[in-house]
N, C-alpha and C positions, 0 to 999 in steps of 0.2 A: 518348483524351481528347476526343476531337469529329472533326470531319468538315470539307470543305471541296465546299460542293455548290452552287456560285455562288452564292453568299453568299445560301443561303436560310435561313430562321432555324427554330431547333428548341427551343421553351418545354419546358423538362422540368422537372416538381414529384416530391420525394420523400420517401415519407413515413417520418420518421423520427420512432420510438415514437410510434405511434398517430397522430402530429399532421402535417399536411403542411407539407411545407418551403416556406416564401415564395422560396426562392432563384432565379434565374433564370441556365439556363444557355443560352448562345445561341451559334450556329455561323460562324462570319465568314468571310470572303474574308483571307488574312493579308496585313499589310499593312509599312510599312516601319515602322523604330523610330527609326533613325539617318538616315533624309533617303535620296534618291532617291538622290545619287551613287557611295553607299557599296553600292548593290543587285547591281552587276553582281558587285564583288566578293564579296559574300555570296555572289551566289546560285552562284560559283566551288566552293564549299564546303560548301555545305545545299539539301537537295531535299527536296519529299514533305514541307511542313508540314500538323500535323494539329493545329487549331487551335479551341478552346473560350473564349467569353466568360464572365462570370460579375458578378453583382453583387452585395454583400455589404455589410449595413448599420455604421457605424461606431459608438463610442460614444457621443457625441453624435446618434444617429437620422438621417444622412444615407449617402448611397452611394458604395462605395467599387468601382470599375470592374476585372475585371481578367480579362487576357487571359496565356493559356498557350496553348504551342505546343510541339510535339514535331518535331526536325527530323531528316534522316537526312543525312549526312558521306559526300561521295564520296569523302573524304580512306581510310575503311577499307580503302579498296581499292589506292588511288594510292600511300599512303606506304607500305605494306608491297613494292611492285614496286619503288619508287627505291632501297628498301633495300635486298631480295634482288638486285639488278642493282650495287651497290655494294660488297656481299660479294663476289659473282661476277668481279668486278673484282681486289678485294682477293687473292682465295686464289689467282686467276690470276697474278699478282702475285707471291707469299709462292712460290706452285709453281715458277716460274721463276727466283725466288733461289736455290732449292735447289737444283736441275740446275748455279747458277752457282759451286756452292760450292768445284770445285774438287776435287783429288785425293784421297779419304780410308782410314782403314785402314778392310780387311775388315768390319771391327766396326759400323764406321759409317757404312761404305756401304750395307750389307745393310739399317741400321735408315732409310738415305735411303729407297730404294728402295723401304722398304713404308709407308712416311711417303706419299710421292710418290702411291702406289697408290691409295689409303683418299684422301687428299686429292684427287686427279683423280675418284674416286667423288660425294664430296662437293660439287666442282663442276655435275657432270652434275646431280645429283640439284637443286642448288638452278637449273641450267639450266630440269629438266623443269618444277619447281612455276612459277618464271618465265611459261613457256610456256602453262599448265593456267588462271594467273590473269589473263594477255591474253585469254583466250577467253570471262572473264566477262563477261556483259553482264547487263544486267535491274536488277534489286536492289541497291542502293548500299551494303549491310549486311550482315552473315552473322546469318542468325537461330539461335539457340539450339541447333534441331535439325541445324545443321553442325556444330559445334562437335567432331564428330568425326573430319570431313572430313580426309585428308592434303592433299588441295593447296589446304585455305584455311586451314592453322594458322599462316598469317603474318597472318590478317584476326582482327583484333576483334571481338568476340561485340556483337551489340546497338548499336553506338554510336550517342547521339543528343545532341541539345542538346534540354533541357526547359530551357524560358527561360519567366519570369513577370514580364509588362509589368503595373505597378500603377500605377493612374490614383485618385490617392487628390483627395479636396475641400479638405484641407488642406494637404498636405504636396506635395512636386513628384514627378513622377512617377520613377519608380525603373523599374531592372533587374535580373530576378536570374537569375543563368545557372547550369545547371548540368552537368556534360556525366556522360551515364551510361552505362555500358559495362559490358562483363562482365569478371569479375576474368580481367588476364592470366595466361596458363598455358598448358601445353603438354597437353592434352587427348586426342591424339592418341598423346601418348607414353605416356599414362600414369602413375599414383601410386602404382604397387605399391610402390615404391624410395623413394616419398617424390619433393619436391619440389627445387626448385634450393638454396636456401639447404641441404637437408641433405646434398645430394648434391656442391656442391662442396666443403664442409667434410669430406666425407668422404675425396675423391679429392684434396684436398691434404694432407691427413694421411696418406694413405697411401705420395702421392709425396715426400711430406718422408722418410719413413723406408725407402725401398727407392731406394736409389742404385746398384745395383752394375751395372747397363748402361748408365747414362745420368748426365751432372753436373747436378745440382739447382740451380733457380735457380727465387726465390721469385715469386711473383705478381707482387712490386713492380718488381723486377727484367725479369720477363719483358715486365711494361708498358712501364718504361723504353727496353726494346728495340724495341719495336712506335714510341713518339715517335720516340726518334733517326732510326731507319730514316725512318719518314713526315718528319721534318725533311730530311733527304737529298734526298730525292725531289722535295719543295719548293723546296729554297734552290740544291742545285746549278744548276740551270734558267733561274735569277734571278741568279743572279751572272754564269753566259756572259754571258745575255742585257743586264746593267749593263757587263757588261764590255766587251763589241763596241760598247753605249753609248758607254762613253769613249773606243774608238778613234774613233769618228764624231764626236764631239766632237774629238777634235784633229786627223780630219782637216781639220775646217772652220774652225781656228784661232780655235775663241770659248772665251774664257775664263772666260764665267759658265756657258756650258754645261757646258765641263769640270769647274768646280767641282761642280755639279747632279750630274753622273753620276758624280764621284767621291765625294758623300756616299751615293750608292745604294749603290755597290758596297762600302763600307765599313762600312756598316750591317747589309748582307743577309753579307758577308765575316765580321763580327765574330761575326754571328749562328750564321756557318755553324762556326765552331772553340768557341764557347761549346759546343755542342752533345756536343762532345768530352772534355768538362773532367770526365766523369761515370767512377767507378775501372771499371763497368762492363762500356767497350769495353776498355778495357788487361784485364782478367781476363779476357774472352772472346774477347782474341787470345792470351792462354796455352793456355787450353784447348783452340782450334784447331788451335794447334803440336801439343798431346800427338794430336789425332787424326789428324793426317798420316801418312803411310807410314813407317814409321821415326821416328816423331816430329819429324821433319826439317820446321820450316818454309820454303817455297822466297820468298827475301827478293827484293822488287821493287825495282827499280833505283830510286832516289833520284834529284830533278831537280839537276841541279848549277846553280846560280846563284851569286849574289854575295852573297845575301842571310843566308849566314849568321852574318856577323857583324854584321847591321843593328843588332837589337835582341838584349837580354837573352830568352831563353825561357820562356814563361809553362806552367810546367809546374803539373798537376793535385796537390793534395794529398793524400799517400800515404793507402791507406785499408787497410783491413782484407781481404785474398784469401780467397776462397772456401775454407771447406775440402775440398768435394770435389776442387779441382782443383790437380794434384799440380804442383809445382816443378821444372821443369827446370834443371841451374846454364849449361849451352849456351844456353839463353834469353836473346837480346838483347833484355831490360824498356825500354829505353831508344831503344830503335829506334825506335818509336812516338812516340815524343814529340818525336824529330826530327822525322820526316814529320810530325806534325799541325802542331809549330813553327815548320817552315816556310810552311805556306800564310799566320800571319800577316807573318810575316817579308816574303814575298813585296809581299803587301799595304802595308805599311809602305815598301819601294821604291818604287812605285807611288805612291805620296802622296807620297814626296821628291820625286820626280822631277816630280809636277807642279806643287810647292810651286815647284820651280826653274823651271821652264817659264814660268810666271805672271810669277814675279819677275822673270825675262829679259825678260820682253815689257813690263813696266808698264816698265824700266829701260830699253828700246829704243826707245817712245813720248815719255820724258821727254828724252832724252839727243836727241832727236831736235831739238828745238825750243829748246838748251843749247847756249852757246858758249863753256861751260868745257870743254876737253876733259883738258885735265891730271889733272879727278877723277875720270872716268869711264874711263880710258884703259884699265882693268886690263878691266874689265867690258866695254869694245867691244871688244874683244878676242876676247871670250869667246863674247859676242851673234857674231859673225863666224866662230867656229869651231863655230856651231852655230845655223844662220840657222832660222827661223821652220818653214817647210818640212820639216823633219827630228821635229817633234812626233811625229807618226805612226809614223817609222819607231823613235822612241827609247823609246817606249812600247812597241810592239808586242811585244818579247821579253820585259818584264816582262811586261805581260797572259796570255802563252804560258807562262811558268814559273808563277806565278798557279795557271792552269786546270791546268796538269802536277799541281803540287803538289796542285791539290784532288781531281784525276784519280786519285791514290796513294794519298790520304785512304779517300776516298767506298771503292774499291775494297777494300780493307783493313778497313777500319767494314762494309760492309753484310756479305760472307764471315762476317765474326767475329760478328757481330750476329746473322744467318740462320743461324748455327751455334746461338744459345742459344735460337731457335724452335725448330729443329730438337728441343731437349731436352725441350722443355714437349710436343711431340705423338711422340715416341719413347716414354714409360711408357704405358701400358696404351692401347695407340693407337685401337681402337673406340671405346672409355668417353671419351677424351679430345674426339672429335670428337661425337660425341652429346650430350656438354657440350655443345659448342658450339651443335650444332643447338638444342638447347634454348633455352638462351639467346636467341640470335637469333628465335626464333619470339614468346619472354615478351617480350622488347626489344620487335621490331614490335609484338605489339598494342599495349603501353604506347605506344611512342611516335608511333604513329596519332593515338591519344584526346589525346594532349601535343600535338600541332601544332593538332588541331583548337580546343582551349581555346584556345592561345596566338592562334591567329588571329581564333577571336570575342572576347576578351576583347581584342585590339588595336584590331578595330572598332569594339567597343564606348564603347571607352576616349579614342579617338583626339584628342576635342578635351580631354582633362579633360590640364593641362598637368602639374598634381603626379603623375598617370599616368606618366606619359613621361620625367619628372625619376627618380623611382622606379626605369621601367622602366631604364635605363640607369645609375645611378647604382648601385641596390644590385642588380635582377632580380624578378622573381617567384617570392612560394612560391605552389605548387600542391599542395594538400592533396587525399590521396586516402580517401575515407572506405570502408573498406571492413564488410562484413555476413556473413565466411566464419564455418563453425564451425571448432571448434579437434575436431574429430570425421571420420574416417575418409579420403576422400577428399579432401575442402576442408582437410584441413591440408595438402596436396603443393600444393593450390591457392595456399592462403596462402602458401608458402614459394616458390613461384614467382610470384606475385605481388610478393613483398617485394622479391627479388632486381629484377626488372626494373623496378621503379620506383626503387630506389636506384642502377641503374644508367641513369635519366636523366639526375643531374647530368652523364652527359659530355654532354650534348646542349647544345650555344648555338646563339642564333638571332642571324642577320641579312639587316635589312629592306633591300633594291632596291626600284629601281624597277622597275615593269612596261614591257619595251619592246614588248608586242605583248599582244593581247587575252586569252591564256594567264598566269592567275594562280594558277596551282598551283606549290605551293612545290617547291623543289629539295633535296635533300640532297646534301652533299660529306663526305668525313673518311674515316674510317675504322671500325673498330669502339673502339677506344677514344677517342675526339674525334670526335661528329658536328659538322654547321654546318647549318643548318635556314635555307633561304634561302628568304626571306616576300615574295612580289612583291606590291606595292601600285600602283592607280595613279597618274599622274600628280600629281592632285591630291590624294590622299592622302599620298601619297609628300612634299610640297613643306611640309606640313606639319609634320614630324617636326622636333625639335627638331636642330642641327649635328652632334654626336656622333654619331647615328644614321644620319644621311643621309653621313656619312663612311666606313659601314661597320663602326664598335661593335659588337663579339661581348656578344650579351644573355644570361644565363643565368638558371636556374630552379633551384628548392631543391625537391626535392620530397619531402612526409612522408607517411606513410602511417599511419593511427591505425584499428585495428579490431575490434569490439565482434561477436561474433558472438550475434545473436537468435533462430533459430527452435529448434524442438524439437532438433534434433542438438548442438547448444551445452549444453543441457537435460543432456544423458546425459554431455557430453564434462564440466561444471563439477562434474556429482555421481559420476562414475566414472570420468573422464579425467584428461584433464591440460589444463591452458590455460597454461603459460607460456610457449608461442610467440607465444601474443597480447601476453603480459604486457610481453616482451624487445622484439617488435616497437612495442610504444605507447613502452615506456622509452625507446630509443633513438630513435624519433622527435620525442619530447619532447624532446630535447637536440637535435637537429639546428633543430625551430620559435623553441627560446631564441636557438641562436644565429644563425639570421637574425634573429631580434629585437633582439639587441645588435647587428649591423651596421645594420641602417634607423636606428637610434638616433644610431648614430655618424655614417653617412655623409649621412642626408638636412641638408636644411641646418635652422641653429637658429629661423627663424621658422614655417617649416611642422612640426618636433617640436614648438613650444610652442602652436600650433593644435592636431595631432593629440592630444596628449594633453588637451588638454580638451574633445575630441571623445570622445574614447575610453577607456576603462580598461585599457590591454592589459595590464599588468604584474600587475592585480589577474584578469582572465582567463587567464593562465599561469599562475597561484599555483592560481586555483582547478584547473586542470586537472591539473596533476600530483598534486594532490590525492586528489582521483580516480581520475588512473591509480595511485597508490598506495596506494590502498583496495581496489583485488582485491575490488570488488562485484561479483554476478553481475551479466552484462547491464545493463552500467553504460553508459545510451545516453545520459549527460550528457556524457558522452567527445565522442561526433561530435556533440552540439550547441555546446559550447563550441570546442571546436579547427571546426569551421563557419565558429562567430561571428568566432574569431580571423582566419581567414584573408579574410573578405569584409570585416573591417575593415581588412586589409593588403591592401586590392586584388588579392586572391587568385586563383587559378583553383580552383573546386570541381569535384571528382569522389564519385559516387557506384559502387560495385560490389558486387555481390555473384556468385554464380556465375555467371549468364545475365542479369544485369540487367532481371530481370524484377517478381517476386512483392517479394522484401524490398526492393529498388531504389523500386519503385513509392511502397509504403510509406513508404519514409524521405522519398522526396523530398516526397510530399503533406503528410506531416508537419511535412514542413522549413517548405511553402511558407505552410502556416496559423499558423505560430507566428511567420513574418516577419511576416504579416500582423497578429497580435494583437499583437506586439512594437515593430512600425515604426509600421504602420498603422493602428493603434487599432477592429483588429476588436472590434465587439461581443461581450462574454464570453459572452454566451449564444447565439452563434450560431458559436462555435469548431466544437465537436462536428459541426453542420448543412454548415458548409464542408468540413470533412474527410470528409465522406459524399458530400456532393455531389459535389464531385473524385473521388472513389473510386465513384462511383455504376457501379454495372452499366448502366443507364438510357442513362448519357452512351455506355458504351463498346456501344450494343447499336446506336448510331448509327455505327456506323464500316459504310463498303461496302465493296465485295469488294478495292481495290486499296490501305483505308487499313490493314488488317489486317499489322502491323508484324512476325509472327509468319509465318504461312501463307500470306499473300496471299488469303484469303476466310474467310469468316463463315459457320458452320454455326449450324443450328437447334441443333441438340445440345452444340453444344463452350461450356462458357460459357469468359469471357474470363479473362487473367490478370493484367491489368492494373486499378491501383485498387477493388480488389474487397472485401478484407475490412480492418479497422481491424486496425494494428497496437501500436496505444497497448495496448487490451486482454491482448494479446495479451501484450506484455511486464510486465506484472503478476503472473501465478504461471503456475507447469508443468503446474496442475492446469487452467486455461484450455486449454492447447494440447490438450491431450488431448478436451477436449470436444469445442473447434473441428475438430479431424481427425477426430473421429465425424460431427459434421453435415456437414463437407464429404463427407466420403463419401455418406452417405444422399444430399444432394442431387444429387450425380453419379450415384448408381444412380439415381435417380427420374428425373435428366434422360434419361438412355438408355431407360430403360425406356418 
């Protein structure tokens, strides 16, 4: 798109049909958008801008300024290593639960044991790619021609921000960002088998109907298990840790502080038996019983306290038992709901006790300075047989039964929980983890190009206040426009695609402050629940509205809507099949409605009865479903409207198609001149001129050997692939393509030749 060569400047005229174009495109030094202080952390995030001026007459005959820039994301790199290091973490983790499980029959030891095997594989293996991606250096992006690479299929094909700053005479100046990537997918595994969406629809249907080695336990289920577990591992830690709190508090005999650390530990307490209330764990310590030796479950000593007749027991609501998993009548069902009912029980002494504590003391202080002693006689008494000094020690045994009690929980819940892991990777255990691999590879690229939007479009955003109100109140939709066909290989694309961007919503973010010059975000969670932590500094950071700066988990909606345009599309709508486009626009169309009905509900009622007379959104979802419900071929009103919709809901745009190259280009120049005649009152007879221009060979024959975003140099021979041919054209009839792939040809023999 232009060149950066100490802002020397490059007039280029182009002649389109017959007549030369008056347009002027000129080459800049790039410059800030957002003010100086916001630079360091940009440029944390974007390198290697490659940047073209342009001037463009309006309807009225005056000039409308604008500048585009193409940037490259060191984030391609950086968020795929936080995440393969966090997996690494995780199975390390999950492997170690297993070895804890405990004594099992022949059956299911044997199926431990080759679980453990393939899963220790699996570690090494995502060790080594680890290792292979610290040693990149150079190039901030994986270009197109890696895309086969095994140890960079955790990197995003192409990522860039094409951002279009508009300096219009009338109107104030605008931003439009878009970040363009190559559709995620596993390229390396290959599409013989099809893509992720077919291939886990396959491999749960098949494990829903072959039980006879293993107890079936559904996706929902298996997730459920992956929460509980990661709650465990969180709250146990927090509760010591409040716990040892309130001894420290009574040893120093403050009584607001005691109260402070007895509302922690009653919170993160209540938190930690909530977690239990699920029929879940009680079904998954039956089924642990039947895998013991002898079916014999070996029962762990129970804490003896006082506590149990403090309180009534809050036992779980009977639910429906699995059918795979068979009845024992020796089964003590009930056993369980002891031990879980005692840790609140536990807790519940522990608040008597220092409900008494308190009241003894405020009645020690008053009676102090009282010269009736006749009413308090019963009570100095009491204060006397239990002086001030003994706090500590009359606490300490509850706190100890407490952690006992949670001690018997925790240990019981994770066994029986890592027993229903155990079930999901015992069926077909290669295919099971090759899943996985999969996955995690379509996840990272997706969620590379997600952090990157999310963090230009925060900078972006930062002082617009209904931004930030939004941001936190409802989240952001991030609309993925995608260009695949529904023909040959790009349908495994597309279906891995689909999968990993619907498997964003687990991803929320939260904004820190930056405590050191290092503003690369962090990741925490797990694989089902990431936390995407955004360092900002200081004074960005002080900014942010309270909720946010208190640590607000942000979330994102993201849809995917895609129109496949080149010739492969052609053959897949007159001899194929497209209802995977169809199913995949359907369904995201009901995912944009209903973010739509929550911003309606949740933002507040003075800023809805603005936006709405800013905006027509209800009459642009009407139109859209429309549309998708018209099964037109190469209906590219689709990504223009669902576009509109999202940059009108302060959106993040993406563009992708396979390598983010040829049809990416396309759309986006398309996108950027129709904002322009839309917002900015390009002249109508200078549409066509702008769209050449942008797209001009001319512009890109100015790129030198290091702007070259593809190869890192510029042959005489190679023409370029970027902004090159009109794709308006193009999408008019089939009988076009065909011409168009003749002349492209000739002109590539005639260039070599």
């Amino acid at each position: 798109m232009g060149e950066i060569e100490d802002g020397e400047a490059d007039h280029i005229t182009t002649d389109v049909q017959g007549q030369k174009c008056a347009l002027v495109c000129e080459c800049t030094a790039p410059e800030s958008v957002s003010g100086k202080d916001n630079l360091p952390f940009l440029n944390a995030v974007l390198k290697n801008p490659v940047c073209k001026l342009y001037r463009f007459p309006t309807s009225d005959n005056k000039w409308m300024r604008i500048r585009e820039q193409m940037s490259e994301s060191i984030l391609s790199f950086h968020i795929p290593k936080e995440l393969i290091s966090l997996h690494i973490k995780e199975d390390l983790c999950r492997n170690q639960e297993l070895k804890e499980l405990g004594e099992l029959s022949p059956h299911w030891d044997n199926l431990r044991k080759n679980v453990l095997t393939h899963c220790d594989q699996m570690v090494n293996m995502y060790q080594d790619i680890l290792t292979e991606l610290s040693k990149e250096t150079g190039s901030s992006f994986k270009s197109s021609s890696s895309k086969g690479e095994k140890t960079l299929e955790f990197v995003p094909i192409n990522l860039h921000l094409q951002r279009m700053h508009v300096h219009s005479p009338h109107l104030k100046d605008a931003l439009y960002d878009v970040i363009t990537v190559g559709a995620p997918a596993a390229h390396f595994q290959g599409f013989k088998n099809g893509g992720l969406r077919k291939l886990l629809h396959r491999f749960e249907t098949e494990r829903r109907n072959t039980g006879y080695q293993f107890i079936y336990y559904s996706p929902e289920n298996t997730a459920k298990a992956k929460e509980v577990l990661s709650n465990i591992n969180q709250l146990q830690p927090l509760i010591a840790t409040h716990a040892d709190l309130l001894l420290n508090s009574a040893s120093q005999h403050s009584p607001d502080s005691l109260k402070n650390s007895l509302k922690m530990l009653s919170e993160k307490t209540e938190l930690f038996v909530h977690a239990f209330k699920d029929q879940l764990v009680r079904s998954a310590l039956l089924a642990l019983y039947t895998a013991r030796p002898g079916g014999i479950l070996k029962k762990l000593p129970s804490p003896k306290s006082s506590t149990e007749e403090s309180s009534p027991r809050d036992q779980p609501s009977p639910m429906k038992r699995q059918d795979s998993i068979p009845h024992h009548s020796d089964y003590d069902e009930e056993e369980w709901d002891r031990v879980w009912a005692n840790v609140g029980k536990s807790l519940n002494c522990i608040i008597a006790m220092v409900d008494k504590l308190i009241e003894r003391d405020a009645v020690s202080e008053g009676s102090g300075g009282s010269q009736d002693g006749e009413k308090d006689s019963s009570l100095a008494d009491s204060i006397t047989s239990h002086p001030r000094e003994d706090w500590y020690e009359q606490l300490y045994p509850l706190i100890l039964t407490l952690k006992d009690c949670m001690g018997d929980v925790v240990n019981r819940a994770k066994q029986s929980l890592t027993f229903v892991l155990l079930q999901e990777l015992a069926y077909s255990l290669p295919q099971c983890l090759m899943l996985t691999l999969r996955r995690d590879i379509v996840f990272s690229q997706a969620l590379a190009g997600l952090v990157c939007g999310f963090i230009i479009k925060l900078q972006t955003s930062l002082h617009d206040p209904s931004f930030l109100q939004q941001l936190h109140t409802v989240g952001l939709i991030v609309q993925y426009e995608g260009l695949l066909s529904t023909y040959s290989d790009e349908i495994g694309m597309l279906e891995d695609m689909a999968v990993g961007i619907s498997d964003l919503k687990k991803v929320a973010f939260k904004i820190i402050e930056a405590k050191s010059n290092d503003v690369l975000p962090v990741i925490t969670g797990r694989r089902e629940h990431y936390v995407v932590e955004v360092k900002l500094p200081a004074r960005m950071f002080e900014s942010l509205p309270l909720q946010i700066k208190e640590g607000q988990l942000l979330y994102v909606y993201p849809v995917l809507f895609n129109v496949g345009i080149n010739e492969q599309q052609t053959l897949a709508e007159r001899f194929g099949d497209v209802s995977l486009q169809e199913s995949i626009n359907q369904e995201n169309f009901e995912l944009l409605k209903e973010y739509y009905k929550i911003f309606m509900e949740k933002m507040p009622p003075d800023y809805i009865s603005h936006f709405q007379e800013q905006n027509d959104l209800k009459g642009l979802l009407e139109n859209l479903h429309q549309n998708i419900q018209a099964k037109k071929r190469k209906n590219v009103e689709i990504m223009w409207l669902a576009a509109t919709i999202c940059r009108k809901l302060n959106g993040i745009r993406f563009t992708c198609c396979k390598s983010a190259k040829d049809r990416t280009s396309m759309s986006v120049t398309l996108e950027q001149c129709s904002i322009l005649r839309d917002e900015h009152q390009l002249h109508k007879d200078f549409f066509i001129r702008a769209l050449d221009c942008m797209r001009s060979r001319q512009t890109q024959e100015a790129l030198n050997e290091s702007d070259d975003p593809e190869t890192g140099c510029l042959t005489d021979n190679k023409p370029t692939s970027r902004h090159f041919y009109p794709v308006a054209l193009l999408l008019v009839s089939s009988h076009l393509l065909v011409v168009w792939l003749i002349l492209s040809l000739a002109l590539l023999l005639a260039k070599y030749q």
